[in-house]
KENU-993428 format. One record per residue: residue number from 1; x, y, z of N, C-alpha, C in turn; residue in three letters. Coordinates in pm, 1 decimal, always signed. Layout:
N
NUM	X	Y	Z	X	Y	Z	X	Y	Z	Ala
...
// end
This chain:
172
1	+84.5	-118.3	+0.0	+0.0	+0.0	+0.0	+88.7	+124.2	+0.0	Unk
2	+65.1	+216.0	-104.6	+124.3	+340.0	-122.0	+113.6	+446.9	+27.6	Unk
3	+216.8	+516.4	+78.9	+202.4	+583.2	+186.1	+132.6	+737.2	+110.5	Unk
4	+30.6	+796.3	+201.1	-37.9	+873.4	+117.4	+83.2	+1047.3	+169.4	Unk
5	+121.8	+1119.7	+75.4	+198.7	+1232.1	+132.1	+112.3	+1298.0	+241.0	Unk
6	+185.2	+1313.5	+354.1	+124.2	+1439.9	+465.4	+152.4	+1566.1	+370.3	Unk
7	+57.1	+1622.6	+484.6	+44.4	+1780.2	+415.3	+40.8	+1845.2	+571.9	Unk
8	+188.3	+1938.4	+577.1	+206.3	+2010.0	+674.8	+103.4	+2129.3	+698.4	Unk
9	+44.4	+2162.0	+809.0	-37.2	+2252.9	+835.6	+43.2	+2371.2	+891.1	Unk
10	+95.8	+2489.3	+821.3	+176.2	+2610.7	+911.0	+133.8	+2654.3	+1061.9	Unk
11	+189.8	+2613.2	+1148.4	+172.2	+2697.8	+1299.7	+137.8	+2789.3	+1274.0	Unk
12	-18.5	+2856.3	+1335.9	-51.2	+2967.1	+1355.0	-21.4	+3023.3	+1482.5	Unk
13	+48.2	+3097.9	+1580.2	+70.8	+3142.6	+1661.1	+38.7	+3260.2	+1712.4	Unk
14	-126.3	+3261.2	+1771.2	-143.5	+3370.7	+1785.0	-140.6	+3449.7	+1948.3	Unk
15	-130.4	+3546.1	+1939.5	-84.1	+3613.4	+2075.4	-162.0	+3782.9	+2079.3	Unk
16	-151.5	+3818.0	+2198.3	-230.5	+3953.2	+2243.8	-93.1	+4054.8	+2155.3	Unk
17	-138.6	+4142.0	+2099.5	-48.7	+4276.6	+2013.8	+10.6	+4340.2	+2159.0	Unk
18	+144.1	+4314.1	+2138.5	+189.4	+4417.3	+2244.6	+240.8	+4589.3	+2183.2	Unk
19	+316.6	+4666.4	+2250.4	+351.4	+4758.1	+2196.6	+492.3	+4746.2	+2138.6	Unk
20	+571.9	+4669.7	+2157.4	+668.7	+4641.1	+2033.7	+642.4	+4597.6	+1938.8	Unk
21	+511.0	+4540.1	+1919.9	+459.0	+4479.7	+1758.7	+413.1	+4609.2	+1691.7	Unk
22	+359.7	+4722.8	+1746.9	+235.1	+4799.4	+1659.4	+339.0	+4824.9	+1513.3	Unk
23	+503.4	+4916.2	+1507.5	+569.1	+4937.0	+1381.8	+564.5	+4828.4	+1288.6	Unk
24	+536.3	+4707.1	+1293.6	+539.7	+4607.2	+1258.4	+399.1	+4598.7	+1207.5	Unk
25	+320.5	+4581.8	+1258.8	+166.1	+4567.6	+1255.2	+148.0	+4692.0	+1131.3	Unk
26	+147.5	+4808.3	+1209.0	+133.6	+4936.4	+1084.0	+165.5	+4927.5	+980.4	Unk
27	+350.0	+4859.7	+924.3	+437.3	+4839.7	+821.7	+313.9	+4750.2	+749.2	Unk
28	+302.7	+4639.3	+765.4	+202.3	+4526.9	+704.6	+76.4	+4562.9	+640.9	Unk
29	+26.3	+4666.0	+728.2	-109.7	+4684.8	+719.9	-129.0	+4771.2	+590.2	Unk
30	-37.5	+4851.6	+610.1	-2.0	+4938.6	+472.6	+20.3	+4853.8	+347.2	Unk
31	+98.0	+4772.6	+346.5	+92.7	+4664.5	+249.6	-3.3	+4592.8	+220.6	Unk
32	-40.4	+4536.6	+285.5	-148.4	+4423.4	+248.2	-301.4	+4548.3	+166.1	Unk
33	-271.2	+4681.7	+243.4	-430.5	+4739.8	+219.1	-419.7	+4820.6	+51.5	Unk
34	-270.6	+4846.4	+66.4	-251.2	+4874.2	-67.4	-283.0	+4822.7	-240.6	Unk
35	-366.5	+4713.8	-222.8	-444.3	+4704.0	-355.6	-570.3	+4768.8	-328.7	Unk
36	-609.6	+4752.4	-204.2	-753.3	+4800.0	-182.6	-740.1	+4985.3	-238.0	Unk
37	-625.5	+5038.9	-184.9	-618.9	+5209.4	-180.8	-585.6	+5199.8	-402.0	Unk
38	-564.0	+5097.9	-449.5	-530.4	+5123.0	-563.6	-656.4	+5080.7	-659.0	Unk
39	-760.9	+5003.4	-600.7	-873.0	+4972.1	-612.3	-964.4	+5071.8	-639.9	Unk
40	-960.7	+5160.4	-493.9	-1058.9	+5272.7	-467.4	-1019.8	+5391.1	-580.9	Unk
41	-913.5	+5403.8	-604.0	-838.5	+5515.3	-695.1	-889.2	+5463.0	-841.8	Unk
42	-891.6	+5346.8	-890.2	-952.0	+5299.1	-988.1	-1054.4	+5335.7	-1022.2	Unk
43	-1149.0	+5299.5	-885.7	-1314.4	+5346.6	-901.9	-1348.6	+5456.1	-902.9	Unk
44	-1283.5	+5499.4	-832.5	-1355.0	+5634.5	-825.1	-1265.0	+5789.5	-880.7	Unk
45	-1176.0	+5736.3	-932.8	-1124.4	+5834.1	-1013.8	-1038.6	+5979.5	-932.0	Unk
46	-988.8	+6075.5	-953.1	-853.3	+6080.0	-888.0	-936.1	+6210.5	-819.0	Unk
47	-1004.3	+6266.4	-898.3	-1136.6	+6393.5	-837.2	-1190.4	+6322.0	-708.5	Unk
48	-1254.3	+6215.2	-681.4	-1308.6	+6168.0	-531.6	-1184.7	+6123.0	-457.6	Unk
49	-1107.3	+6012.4	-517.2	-1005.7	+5960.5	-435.3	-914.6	+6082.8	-383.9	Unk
50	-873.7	+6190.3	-463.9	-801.5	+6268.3	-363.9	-888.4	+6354.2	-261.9	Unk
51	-986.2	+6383.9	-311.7	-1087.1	+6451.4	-180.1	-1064.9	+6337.1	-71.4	Unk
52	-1064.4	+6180.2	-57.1	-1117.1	+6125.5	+46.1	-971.7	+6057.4	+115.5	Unk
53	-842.9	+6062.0	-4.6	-767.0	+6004.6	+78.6	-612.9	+6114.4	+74.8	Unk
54	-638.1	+6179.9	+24.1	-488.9	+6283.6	-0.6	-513.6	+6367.6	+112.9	Unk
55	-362.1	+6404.3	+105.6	-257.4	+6391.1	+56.9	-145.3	+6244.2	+39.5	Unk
56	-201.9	+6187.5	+168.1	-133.3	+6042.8	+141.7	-223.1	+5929.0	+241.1	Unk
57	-278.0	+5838.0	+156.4	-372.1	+5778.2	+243.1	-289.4	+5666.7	+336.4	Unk
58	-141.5	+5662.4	+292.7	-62.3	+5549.8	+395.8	-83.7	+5664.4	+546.0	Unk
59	-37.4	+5795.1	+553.5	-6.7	+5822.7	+677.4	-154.6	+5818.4	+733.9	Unk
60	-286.3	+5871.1	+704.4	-399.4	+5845.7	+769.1	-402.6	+5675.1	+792.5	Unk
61	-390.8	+5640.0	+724.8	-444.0	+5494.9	+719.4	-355.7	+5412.9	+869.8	Unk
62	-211.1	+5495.7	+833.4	-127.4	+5447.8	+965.9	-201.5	+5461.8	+1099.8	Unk
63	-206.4	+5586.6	+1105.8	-288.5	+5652.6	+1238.0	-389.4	+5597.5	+1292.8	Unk
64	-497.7	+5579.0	+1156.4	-610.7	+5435.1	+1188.8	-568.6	+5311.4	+1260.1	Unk
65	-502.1	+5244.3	+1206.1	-396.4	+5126.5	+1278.3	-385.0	+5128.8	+1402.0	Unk
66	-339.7	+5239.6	+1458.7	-229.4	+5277.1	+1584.7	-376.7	+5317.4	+1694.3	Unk
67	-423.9	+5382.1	+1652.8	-569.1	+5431.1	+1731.7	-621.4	+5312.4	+1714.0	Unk
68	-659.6	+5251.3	+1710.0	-759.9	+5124.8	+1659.7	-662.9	+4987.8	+1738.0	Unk
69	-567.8	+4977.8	+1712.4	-485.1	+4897.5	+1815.5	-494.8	+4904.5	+1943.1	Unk
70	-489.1	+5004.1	+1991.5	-452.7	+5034.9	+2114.8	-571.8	+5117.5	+2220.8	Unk
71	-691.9	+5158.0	+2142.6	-814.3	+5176.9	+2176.8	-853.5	+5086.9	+2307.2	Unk
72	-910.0	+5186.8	+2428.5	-920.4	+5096.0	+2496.3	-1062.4	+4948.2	+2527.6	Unk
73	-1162.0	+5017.6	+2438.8	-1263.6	+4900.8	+2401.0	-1201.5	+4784.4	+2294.2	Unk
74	-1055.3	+4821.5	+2239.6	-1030.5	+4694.0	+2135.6	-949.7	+4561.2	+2224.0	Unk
75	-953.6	+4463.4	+2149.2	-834.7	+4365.2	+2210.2	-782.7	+4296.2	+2039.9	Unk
76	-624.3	+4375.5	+2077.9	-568.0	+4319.6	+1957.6	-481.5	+4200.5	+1946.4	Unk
77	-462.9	+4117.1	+1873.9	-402.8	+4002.4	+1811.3	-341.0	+4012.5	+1727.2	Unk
78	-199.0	+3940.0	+1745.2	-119.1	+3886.6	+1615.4	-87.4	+3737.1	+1595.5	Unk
79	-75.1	+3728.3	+1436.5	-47.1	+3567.0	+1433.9	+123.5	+3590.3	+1363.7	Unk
80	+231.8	+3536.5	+1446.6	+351.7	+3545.9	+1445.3	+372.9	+3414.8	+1359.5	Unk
81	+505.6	+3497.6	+1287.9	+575.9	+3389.2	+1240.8	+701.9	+3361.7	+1299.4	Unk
82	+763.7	+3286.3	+1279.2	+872.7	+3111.6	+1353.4	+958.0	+3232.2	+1455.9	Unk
83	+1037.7	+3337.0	+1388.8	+1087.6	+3412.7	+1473.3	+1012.6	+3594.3	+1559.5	Unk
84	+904.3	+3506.0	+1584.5	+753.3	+3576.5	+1649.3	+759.5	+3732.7	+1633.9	Unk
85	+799.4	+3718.2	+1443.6	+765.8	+3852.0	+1406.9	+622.3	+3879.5	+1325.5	Unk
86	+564.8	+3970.0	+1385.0	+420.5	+3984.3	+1300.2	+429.9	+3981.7	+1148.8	Unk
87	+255.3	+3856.2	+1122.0	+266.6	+3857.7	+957.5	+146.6	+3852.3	+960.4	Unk
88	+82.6	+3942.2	+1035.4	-76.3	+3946.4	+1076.0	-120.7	+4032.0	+1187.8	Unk
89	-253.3	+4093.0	+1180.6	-307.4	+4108.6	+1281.0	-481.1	+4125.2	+1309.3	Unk
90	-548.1	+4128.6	+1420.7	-670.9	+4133.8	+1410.6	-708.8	+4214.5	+1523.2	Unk
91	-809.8	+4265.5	+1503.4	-833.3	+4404.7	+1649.5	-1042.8	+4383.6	+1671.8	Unk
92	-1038.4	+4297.7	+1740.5	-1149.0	+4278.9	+1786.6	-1224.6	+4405.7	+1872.1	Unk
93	-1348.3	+4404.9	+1903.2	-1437.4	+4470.0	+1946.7	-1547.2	+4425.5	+1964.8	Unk
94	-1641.7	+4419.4	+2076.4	-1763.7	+4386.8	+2164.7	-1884.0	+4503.3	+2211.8	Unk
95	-1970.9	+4491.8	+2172.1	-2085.1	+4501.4	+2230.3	-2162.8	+4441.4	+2305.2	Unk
96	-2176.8	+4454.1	+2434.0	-2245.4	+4301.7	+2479.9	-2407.1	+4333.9	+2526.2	Unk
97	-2381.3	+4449.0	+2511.9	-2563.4	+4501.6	+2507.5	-2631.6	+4449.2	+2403.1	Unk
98	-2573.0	+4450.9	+2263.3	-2630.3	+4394.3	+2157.2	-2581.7	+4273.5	+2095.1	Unk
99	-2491.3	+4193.8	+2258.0	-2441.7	+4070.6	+2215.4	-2335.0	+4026.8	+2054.9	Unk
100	-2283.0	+4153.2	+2048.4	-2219.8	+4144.2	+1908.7	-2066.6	+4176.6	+1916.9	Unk
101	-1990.9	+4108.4	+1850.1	-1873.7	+4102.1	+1842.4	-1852.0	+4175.5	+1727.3	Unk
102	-1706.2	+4252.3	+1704.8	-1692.9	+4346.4	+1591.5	-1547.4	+4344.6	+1552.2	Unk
103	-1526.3	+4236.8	+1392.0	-1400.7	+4261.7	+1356.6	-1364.6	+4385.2	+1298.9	Unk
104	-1288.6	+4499.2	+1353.6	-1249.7	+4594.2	+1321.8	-1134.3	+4629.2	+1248.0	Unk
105	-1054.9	+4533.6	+1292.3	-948.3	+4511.8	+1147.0	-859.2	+4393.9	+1122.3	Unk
106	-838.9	+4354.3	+964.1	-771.4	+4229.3	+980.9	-678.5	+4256.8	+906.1	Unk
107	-570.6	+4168.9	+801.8	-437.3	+4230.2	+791.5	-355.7	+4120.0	+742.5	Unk
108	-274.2	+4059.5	+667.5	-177.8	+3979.5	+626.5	-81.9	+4041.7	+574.3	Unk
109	-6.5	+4018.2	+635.9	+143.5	+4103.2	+514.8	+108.0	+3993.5	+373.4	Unk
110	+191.0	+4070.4	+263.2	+149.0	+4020.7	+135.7	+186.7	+3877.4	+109.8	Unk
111	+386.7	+3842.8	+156.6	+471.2	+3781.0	+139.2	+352.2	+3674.6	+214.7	Unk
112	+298.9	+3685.8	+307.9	+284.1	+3557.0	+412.6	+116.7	+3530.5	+376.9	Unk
113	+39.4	+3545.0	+279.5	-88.3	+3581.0	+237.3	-99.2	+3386.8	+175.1	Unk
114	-202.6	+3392.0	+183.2	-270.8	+3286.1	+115.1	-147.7	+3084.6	+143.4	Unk
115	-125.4	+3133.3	+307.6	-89.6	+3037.2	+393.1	-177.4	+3041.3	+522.7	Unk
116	-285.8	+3049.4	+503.8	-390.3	+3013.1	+648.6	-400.8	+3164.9	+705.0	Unk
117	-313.9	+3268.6	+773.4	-295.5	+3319.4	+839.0	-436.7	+3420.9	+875.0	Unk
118	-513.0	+3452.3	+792.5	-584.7	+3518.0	+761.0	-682.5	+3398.0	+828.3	Unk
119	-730.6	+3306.2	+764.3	-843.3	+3187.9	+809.4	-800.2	+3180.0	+981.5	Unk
120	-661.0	+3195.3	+997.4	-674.3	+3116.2	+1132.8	-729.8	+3269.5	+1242.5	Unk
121	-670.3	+3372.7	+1182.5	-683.7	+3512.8	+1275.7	-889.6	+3542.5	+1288.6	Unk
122	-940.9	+3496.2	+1180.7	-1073.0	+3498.7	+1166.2	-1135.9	+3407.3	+1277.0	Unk
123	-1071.1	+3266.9	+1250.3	-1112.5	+3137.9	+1341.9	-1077.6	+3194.0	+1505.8	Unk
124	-976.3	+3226.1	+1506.8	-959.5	+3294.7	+1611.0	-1066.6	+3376.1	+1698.3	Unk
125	-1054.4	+3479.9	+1650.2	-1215.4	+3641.4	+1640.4	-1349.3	+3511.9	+1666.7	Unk
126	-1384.0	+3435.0	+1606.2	-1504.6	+3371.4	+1594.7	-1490.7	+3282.8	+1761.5	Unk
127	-1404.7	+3251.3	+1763.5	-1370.2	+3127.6	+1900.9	-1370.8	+3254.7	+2039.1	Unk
128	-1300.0	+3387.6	+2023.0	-1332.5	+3441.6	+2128.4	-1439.6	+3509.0	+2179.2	Unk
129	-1517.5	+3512.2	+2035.2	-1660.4	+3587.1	+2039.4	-1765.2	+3478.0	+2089.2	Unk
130	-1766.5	+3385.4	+2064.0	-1818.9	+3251.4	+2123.5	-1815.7	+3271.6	+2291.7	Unk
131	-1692.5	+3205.1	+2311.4	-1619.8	+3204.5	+2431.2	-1674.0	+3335.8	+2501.0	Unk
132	-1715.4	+3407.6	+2438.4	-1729.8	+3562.4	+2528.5	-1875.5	+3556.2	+2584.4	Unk
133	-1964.4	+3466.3	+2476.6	-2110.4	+3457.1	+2470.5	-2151.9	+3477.3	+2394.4	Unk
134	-2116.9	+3578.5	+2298.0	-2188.2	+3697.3	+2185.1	-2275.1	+3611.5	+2090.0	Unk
135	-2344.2	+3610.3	+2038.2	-2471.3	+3558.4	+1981.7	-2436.1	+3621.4	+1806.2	Unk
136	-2371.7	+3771.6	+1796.0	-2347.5	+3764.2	+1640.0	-2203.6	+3832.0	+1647.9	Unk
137	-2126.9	+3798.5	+1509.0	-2003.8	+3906.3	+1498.4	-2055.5	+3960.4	+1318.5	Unk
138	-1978.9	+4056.7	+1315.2	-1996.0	+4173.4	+1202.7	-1861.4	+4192.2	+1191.1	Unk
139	-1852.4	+4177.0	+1039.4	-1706.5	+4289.4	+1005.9	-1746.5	+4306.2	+840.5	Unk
140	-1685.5	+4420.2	+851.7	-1735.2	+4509.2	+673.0	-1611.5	+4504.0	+617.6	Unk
141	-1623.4	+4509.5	+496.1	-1508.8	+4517.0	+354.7	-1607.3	+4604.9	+307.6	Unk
142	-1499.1	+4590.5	+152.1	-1594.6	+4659.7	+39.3	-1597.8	+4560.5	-90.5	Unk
143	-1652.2	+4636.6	-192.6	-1725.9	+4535.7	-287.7	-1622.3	+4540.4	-406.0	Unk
144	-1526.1	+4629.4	-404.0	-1481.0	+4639.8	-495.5	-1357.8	+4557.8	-502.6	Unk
145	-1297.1	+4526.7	-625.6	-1158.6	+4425.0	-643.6	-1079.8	+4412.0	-557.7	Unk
146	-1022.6	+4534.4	-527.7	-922.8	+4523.0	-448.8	-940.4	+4441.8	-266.3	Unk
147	-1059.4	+4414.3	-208.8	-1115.1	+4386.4	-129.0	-1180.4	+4206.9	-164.4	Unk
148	-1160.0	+4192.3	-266.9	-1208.9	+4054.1	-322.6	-1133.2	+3941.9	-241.3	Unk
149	-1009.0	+3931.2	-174.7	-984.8	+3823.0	-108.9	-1003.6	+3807.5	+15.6	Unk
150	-1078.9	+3935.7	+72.0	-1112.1	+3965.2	+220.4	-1225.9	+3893.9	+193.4	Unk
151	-1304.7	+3941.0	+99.9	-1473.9	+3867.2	+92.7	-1447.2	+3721.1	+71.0	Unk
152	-1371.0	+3678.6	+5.4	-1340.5	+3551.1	+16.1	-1332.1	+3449.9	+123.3	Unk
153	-1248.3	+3493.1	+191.4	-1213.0	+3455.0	+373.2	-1292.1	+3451.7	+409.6	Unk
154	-1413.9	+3608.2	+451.8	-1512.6	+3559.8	+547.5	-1620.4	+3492.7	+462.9	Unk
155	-1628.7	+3455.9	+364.8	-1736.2	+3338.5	+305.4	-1703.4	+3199.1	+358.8	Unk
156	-1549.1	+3221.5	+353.7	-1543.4	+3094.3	+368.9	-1539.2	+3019.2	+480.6	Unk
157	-1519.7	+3087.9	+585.4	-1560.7	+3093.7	+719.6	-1705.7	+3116.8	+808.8	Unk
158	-1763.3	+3132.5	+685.2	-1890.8	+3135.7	+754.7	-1984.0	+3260.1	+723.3	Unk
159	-1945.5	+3373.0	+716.1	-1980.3	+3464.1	+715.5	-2102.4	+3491.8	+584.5	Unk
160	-2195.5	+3555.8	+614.1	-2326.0	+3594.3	+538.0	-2276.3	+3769.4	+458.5	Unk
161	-2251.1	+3813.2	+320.6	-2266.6	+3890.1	+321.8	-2356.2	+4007.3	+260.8	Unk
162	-2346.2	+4138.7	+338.2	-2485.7	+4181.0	+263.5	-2439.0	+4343.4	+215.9	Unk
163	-2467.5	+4296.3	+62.6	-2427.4	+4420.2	-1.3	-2463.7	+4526.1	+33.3	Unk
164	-2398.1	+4672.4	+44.9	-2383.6	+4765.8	+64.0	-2347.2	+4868.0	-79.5	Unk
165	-2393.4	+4999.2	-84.2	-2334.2	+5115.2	-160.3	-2277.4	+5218.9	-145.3	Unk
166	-2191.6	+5249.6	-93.0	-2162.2	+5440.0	-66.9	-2154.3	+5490.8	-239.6	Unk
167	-2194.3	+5593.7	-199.5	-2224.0	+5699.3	-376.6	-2111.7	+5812.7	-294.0	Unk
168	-2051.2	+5827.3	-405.2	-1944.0	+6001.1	-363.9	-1930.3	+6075.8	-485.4	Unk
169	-1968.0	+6170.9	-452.7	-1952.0	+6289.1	-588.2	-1882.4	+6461.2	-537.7	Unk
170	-1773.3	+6458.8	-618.1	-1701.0	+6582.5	-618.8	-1761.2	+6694.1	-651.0	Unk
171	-1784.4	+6791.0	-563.5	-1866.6	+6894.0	-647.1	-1749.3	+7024.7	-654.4	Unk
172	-1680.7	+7021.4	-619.7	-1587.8	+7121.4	-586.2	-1487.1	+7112.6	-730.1	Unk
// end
C-alpha cells in the first residue's frame, strides 16, 4: 500500500499585540491594504479619491492602525511567524448590550498571504466571540476588487454577506 503524502499545516501562533509589535503591525497593514487604496483610486477616479484620501492615504491609514490597536474598548491580536515577528493582525471589538462582536481590522502582510494566516486570525475572532457569549459578529469590507480576497475569507468561514453602496460625488 502506497504511503499517502502528509500535508504540513503552518503553525498559527497567535498572541495579544503588544507595543513592540504595533511598527510592525502598521508596516504590514499598509501593504497588504494597498491594492484596496489602488482599487478605490480605480473606481472612483482621482477627483473623489483625492478629496477622500490625499494627501497620502498610507499616513492616515497608519494613524487608523495605531488608534484602533490600542483603543481601549479593542483587544488586539497577532499571528507570528517562527521568529515571532508579526505577519498578521486582528483588532477585535464587543458590544455586549447587543451581544455582538466586531471585527475591526484584519491584515496579512502580502509575502505571508494565502498560507492560512488570515483563516486562522478569523477562526480565532469567531472562538473568542463565542467564548465571550456573543450571539453575532460583524465585520465590513468593500465590494470592490481590491477587497475581493477579504470577501473571500469571510465566506469561507462562515460569514453571510450583505451588499452595501456608498455613492461620492465631487462637487468642488
Amino acid at each position: 500500500m502506497l504511503e499517502q503524502p502528509r500535508t504540513t499545516v503552518p503553525s498559527h501562533q497567535i498572541r495579544p499585540l503588544t507595543p513592540a509589535d504595533l511598527d510592525a503591525v502598521v508596516d504590514l497593514s499598509l501593504l497588504a491594504w494597498e491594492p484596496v487604496f489602488v482599487s478605490f483610486a480605480n473606481l472612483l477616479g482621482s477627483s473623489i479619491f483625492d478629496l477622500l484620501y490625499r494627501p497620502q492615504w498610507q499616513v492616515a491609514q497608519a494613524a487608523a492602525v495605531r488608534r484602533t490597536c490600542l483603543a481601549d474598548d479593542s483587544e488586539s491580536f497577532i499571528v507570528a511567524a517562527a521568529d515571532d515577528v508579526p505577519v498578521g493582525f486582528v483588532v477585535l471589538q464587543q458590544d455586549p448590550d447587543e451581544s455582538l462582536g466586531m471585527v475591526e481590522m484584519i491584515a496579512v502582510h502580502p509575502q505571508h498571504q494565502r498560507r492560512g494566516h488570515g483563516r486562522a486570525l478569523m477562526q480565532f475572532a469567531i472562538g473568542r466571540f463565542r467564548d465571550q457569549g456573543l450571539s453575532l459578529i460583524h465585520v465590513g469590507t468593500g465590494g470592490d476588487p481590491g477587497h475581493a480576497p477579504a470577501r473571500a475569507l469571510y465566506e469561507a468561514v462562515g460569514f453571510t454577506g450583505l451588499p452595501l453602496v456608498n455613492y461620492y460625488m465631487a462637487i468642488a
